[in-house]
Legacy VTK file of the C-alpha trace (Angstrom):
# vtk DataFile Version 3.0
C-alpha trace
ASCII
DATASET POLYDATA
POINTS 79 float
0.000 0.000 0.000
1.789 3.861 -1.032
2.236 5.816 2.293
2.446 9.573 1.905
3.461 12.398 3.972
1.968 15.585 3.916
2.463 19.331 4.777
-0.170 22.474 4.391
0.515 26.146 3.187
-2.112 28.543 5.188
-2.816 32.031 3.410
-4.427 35.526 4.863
-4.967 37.723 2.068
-7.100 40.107 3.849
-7.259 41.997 7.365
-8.537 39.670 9.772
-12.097 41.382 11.616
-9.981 43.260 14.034
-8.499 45.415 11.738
-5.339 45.406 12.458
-3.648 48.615 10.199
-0.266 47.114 10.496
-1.403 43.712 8.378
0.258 42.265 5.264
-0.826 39.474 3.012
1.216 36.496 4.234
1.451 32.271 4.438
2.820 29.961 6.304
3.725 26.298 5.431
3.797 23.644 8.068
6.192 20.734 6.849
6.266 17.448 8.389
8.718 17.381 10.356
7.294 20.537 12.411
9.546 23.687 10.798
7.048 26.021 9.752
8.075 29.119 6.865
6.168 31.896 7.004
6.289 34.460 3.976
5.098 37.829 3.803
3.510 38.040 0.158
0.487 37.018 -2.178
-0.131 35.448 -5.271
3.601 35.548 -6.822
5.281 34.390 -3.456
2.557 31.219 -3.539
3.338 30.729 -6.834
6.800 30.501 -6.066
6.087 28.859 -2.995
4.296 26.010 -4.910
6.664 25.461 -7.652
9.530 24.795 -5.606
7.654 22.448 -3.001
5.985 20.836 -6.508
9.682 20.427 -7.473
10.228 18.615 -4.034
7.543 15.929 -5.227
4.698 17.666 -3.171
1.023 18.472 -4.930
-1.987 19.693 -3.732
-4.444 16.839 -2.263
-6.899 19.247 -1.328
-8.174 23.066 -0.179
-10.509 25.156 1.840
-11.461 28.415 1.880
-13.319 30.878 4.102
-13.756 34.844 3.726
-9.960 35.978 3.972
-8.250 32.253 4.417
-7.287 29.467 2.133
-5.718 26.276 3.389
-4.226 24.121 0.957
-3.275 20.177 1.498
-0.074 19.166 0.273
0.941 15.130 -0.004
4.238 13.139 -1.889
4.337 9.219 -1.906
7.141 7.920 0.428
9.316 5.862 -0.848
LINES 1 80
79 0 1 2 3 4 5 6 7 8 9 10 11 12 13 14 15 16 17 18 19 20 21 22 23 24 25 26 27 28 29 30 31 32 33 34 35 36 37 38 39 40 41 42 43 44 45 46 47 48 49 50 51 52 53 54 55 56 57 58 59 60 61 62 63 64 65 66 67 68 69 70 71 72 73 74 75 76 77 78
């Protein structure tokens, strides 16, 4: 039976309700293994984001989204 590992990339696009003036569009990605990166950015820096972890042998299993959130699912067979 394939095993897989998996990771997840959280995005905040938008100012959360409390307003905070001082907020920037920014994700985080929680590997495995328990480091977490967390980017300040948007749509290039997720590009970028998931082009290199695509180039690691991750892809997106799955996503949700809610108002000013997306969480994306991230899996790779292990060998």
């Amino acid at each position: 039976m394939d095993r897989f590992e998996h990771c997840m990339l959280e995005y905040y696009w938008t100012q959360p309700s409390s307003g905070d003036p001082q907020f920037r569009p920014a994700f985080t990605i929680f590997h495995p293994d328990g480091r977490t990166e967390s980017v300040v950015g948007g749509n290039v820096e997720i590009t970028a984001a998931l082009n290199r972890l695509g180039s690691e042998g991750w892809r997106v299993a799955s996503s949700v989204t809610a108002m000013n959130w997306i969480l994306w699912t991230l899996e790779r067979k292990l060998s």
